[in-house]
Structures are given as structure tokens and as C-alpha cells.
N, CA, C and O atoms as a GROMACS GRO file, in nm:
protein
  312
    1UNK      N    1   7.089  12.383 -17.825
    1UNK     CA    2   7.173  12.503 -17.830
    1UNK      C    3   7.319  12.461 -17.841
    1UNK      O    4   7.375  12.374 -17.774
    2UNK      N    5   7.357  12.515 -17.911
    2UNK     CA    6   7.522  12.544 -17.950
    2UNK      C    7   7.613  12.518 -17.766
    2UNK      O    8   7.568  12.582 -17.671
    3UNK      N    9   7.711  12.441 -17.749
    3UNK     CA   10   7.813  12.483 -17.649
    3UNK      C   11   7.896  12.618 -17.660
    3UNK      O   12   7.886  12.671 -17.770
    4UNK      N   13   7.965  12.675 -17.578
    4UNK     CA   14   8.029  12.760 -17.590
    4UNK      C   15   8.160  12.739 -17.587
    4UNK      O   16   8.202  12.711 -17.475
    5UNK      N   17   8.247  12.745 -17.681
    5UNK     CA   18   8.377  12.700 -17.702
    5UNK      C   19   8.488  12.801 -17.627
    5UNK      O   20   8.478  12.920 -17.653
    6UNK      N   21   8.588  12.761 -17.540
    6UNK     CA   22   8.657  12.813 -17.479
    6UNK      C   23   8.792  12.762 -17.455
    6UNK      O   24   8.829  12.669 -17.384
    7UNK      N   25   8.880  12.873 -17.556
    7UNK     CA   26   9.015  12.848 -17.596
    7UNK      C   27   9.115  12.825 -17.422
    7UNK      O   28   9.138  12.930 -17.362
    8UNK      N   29   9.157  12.716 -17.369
    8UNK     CA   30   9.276  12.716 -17.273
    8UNK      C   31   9.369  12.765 -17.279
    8UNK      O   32   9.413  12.851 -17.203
    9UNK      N   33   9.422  12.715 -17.380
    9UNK     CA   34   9.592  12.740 -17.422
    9UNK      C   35   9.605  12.700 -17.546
    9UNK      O   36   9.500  12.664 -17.599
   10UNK      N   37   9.721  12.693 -17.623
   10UNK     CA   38   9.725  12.724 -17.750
   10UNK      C   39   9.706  12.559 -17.793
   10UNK      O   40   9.693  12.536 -17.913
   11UNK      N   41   9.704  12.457 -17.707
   11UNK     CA   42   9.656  12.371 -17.745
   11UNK      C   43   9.544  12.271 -17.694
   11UNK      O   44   9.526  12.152 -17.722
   12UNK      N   45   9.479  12.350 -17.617
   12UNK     CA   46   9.335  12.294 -17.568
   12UNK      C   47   9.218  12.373 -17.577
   12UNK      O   48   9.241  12.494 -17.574
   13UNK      N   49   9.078  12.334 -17.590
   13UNK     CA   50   9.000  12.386 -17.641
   13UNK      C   51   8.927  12.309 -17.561
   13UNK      O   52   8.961  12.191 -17.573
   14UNK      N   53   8.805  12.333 -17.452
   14UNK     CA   54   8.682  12.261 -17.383
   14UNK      C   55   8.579  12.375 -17.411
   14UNK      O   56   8.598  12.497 -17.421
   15UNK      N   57   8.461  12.300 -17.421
   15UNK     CA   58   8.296  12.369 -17.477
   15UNK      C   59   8.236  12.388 -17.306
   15UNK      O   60   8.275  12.326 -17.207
   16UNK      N   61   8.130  12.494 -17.313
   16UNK     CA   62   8.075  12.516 -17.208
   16UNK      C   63   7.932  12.514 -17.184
   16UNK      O   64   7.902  12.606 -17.259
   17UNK      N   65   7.845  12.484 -17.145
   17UNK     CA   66   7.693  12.443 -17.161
   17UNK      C   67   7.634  12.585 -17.185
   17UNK      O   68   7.659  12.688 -17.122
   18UNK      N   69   7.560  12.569 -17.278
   18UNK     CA   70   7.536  12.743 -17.376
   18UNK      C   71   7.448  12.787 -17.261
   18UNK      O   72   7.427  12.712 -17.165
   19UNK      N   73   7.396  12.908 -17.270
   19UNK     CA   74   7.328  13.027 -17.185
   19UNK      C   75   7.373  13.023 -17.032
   19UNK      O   76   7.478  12.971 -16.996
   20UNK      N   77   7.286  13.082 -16.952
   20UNK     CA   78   7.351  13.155 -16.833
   20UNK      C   79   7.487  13.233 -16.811
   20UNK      O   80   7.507  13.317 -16.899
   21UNK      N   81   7.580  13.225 -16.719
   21UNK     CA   82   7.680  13.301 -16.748
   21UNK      C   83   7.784  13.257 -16.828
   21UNK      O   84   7.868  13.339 -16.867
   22UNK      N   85   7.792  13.117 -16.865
   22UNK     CA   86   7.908  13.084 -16.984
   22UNK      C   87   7.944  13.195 -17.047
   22UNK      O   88   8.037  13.268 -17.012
   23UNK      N   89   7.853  13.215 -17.169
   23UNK     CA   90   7.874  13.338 -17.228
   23UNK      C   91   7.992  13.474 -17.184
   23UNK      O   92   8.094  13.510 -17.243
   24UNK      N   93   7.924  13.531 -17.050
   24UNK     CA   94   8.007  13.596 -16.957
   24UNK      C   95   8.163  13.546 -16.928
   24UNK      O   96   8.257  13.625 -16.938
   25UNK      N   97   8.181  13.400 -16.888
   25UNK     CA   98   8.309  13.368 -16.882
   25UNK      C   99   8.382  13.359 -16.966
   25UNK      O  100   8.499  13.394 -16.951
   26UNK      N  101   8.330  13.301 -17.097
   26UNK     CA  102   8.415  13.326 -17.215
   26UNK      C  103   8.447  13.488 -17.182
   26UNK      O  104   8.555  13.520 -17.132
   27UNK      N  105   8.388  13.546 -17.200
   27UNK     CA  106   8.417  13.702 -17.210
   27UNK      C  107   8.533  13.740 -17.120
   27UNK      O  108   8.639  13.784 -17.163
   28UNK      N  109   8.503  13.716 -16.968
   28UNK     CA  110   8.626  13.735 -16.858
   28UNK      C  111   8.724  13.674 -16.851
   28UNK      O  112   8.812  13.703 -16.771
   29UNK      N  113   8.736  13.530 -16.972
   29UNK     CA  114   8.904  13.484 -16.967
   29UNK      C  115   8.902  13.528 -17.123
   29UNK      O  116   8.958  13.428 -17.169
   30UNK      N  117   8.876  13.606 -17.229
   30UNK     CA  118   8.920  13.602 -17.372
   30UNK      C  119   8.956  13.761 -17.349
   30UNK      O  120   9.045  13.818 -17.412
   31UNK      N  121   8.859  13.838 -17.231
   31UNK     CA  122   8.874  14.012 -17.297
   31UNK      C  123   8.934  13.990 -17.183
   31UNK      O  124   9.047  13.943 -17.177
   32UNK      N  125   8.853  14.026 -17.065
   32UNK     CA  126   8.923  14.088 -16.958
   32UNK      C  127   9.064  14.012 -16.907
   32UNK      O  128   9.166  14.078 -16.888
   33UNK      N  129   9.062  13.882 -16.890
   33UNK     CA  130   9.161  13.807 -16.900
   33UNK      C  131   9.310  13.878 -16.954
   33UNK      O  132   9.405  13.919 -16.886
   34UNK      N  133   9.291  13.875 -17.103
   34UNK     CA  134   9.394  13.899 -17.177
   34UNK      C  135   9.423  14.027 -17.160
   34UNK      O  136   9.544  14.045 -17.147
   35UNK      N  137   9.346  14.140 -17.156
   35UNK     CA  138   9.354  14.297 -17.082
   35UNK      C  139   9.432  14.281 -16.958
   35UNK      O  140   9.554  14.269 -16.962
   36UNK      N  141   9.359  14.280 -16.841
   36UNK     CA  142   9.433  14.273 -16.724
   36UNK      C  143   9.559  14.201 -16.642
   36UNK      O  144   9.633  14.247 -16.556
   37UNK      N  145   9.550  14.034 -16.720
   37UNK     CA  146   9.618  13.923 -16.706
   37UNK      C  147   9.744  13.899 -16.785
   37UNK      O  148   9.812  13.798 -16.771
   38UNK      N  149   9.770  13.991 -16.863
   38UNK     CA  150   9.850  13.922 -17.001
   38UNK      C  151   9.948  13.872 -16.932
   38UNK      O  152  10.012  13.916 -16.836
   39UNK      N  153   9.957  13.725 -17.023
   39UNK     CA  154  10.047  13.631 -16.966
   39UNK      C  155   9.976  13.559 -16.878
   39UNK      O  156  10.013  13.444 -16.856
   40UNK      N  157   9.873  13.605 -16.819
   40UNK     CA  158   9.781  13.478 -16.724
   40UNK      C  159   9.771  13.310 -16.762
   40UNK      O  160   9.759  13.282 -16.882
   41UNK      N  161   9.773  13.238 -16.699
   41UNK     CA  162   9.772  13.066 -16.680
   41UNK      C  163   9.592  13.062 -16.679
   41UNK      O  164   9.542  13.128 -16.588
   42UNK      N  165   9.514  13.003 -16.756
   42UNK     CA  166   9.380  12.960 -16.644
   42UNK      C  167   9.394  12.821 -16.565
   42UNK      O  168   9.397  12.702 -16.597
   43UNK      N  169   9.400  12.892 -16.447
   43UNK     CA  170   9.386  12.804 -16.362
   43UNK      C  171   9.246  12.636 -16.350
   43UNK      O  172   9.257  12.513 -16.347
   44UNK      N  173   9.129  12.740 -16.348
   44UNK     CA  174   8.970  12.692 -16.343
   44UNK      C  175   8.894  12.747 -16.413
   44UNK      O  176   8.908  12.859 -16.462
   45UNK      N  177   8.810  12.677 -16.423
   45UNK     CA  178   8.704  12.732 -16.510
   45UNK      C  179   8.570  12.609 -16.476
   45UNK      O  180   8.589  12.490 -16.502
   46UNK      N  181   8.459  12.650 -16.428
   46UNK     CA  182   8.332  12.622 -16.355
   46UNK      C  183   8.237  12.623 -16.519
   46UNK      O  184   8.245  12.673 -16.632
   47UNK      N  185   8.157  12.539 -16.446
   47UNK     CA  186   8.040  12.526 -16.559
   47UNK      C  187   7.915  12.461 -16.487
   47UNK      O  188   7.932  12.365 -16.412
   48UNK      N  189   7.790  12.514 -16.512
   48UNK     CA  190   7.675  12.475 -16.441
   48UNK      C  191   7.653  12.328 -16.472
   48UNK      O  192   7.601  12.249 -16.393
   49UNK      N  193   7.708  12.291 -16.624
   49UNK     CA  194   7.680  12.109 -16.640
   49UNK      C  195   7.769  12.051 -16.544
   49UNK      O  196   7.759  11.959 -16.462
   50UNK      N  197   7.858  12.128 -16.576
   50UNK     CA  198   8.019  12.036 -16.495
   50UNK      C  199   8.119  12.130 -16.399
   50UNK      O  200   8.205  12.211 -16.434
   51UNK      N  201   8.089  12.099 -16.300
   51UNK     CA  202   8.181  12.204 -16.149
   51UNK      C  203   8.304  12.237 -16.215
   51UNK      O  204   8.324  12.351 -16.256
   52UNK      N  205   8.376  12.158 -16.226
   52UNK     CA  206   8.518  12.160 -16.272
   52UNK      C  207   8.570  12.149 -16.419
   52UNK      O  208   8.668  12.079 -16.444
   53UNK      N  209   8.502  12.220 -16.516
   53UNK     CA  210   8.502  12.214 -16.657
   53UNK      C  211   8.673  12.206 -16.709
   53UNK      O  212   8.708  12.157 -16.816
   54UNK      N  213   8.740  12.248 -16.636
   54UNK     CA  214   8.843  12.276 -16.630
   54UNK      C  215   8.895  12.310 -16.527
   54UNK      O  216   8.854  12.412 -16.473
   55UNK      N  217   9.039  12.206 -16.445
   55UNK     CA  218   9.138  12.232 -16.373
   55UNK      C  219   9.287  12.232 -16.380
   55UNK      O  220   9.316  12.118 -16.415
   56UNK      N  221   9.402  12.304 -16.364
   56UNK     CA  222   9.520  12.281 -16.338
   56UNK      C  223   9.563  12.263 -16.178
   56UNK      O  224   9.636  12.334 -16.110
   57UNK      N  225   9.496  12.153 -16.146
   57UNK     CA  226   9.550  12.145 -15.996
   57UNK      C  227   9.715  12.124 -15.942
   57UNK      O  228   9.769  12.147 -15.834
   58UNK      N  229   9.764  12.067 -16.075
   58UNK     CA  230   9.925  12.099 -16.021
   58UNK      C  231   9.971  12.241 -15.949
   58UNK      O  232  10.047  12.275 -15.859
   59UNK      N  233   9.827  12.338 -16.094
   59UNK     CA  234   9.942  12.460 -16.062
   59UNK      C  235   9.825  12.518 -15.930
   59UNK      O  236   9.840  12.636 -15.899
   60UNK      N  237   9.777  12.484 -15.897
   60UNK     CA  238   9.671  12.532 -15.821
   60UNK      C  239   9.753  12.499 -15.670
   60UNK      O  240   9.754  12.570 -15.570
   61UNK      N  241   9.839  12.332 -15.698
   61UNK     CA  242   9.847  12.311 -15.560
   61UNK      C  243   9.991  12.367 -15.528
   61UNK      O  244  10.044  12.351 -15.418
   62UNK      N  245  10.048  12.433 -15.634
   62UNK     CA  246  10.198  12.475 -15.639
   62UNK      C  247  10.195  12.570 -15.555
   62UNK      O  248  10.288  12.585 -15.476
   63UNK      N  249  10.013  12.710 -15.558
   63UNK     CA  250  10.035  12.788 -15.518
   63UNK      C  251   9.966  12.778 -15.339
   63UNK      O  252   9.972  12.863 -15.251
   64UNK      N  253   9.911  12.650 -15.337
   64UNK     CA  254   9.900  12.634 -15.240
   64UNK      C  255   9.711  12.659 -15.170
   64UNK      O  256   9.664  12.683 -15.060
   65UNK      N  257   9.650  12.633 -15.322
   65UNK     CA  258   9.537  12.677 -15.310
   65UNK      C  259   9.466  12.544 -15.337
   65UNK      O  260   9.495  12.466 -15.427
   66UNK      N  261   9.363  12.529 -15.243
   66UNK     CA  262   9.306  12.372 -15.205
   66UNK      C  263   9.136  12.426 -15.283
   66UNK      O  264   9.100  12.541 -15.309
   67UNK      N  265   9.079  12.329 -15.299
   67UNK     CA  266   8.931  12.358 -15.414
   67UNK      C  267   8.857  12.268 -15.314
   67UNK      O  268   8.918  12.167 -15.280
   68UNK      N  269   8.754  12.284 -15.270
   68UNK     CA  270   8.652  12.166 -15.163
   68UNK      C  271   8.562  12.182 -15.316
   68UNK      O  272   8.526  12.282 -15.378
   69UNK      N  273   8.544  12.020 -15.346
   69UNK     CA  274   8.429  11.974 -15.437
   69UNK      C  275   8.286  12.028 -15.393
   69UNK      O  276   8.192  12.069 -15.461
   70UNK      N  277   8.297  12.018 -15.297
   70UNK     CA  278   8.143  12.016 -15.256
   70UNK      C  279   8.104  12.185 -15.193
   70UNK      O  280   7.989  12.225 -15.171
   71UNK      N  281   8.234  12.269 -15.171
   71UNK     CA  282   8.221  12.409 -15.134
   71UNK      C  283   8.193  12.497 -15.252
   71UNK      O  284   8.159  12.456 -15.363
   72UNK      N  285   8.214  12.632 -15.212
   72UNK     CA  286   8.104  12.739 -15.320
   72UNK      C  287   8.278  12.772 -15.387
   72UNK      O  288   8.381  12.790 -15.322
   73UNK      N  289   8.256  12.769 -15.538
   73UNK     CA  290   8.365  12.784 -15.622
   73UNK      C  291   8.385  12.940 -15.708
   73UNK      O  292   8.286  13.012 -15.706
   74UNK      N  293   8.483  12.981 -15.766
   74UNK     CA  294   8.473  13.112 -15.836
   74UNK      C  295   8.433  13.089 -15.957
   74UNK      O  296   8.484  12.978 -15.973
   75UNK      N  297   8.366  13.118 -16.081
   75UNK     CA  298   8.330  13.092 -16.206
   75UNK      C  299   8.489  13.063 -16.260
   75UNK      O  300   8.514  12.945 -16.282
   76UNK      N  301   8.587  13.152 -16.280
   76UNK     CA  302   8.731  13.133 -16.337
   76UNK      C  303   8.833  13.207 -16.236
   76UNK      O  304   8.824  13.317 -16.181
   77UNK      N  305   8.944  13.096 -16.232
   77UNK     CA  306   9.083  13.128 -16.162
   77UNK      C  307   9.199  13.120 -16.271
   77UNK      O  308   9.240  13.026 -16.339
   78UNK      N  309   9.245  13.282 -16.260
   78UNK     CA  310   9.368  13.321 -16.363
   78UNK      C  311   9.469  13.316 -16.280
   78UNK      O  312   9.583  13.340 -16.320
   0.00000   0.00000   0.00000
């Protein structure tokens, strides 16, 4: 099966392991994201192959928000 490609920022691009909710997350950082968020940063972004498919922990730790590897994570942080 195909990965699911998922635009960061205007210059990064990471794939997501196809079926289950991937699909869905693309959807909540491309629609709802850009609807509700405009101007949003992605912070995270979770993936069932890979926990941490994507992190900005600079900006994560700017705001003062700590991630336990081994604790229960959100699918995406805007």
C-alpha cells in the first residue's frame, strides 16, 4: 500500500504508514487544521509505524510542553 504523504511546511514533506487513522490525520492537519488554525505551526504528528513521525520539540519546549516516549500521545499537535 501507498504511504500517505503529509505536507509540514512549505518545505518538508514526511509519508505516513497507509490505512488506519493516517488518512484521518492528513485530513485534521490539511482541512481542519487550515480552517480552524490558520497560521498554525505543526507541532507533532504520531504514526502507528513511528510514535514520533514528526516533532518540533524546540517549539514544543518553548511552550513548555514535555512528550513522555513511552506515555499515551495525541495523533497531531497544532
Amino acid at each position: 500500500m501507498a504511504r500517505v504523504p503529509l505536507k509540514i511546511d512549505s518545505t518538508r514533506t514526511i509519508t505516513l504508514s497507509p490505512g488506519g487513522q493516517n488518512v484521518l490525520v492528513k485530513h485534521i492537519i490539511e482541512d481542519f487544521g487550515a480552517r480552524f488554525t490558520p497560521g498554525g505551526k505543526i507541532l507533532y504528528v504520531g504514526d502507528a509505524d513511528e510514535k514520533f513521525a514528526f516533532i518540533d520539540e524546540a517549539s514544543l519546549e518553548a511552550l513548555g510542553v514535555q512528550l513522555a516516549e513511552h506515555g499515551k500521545m495525541p495523533d497531531v499537535i497544532i
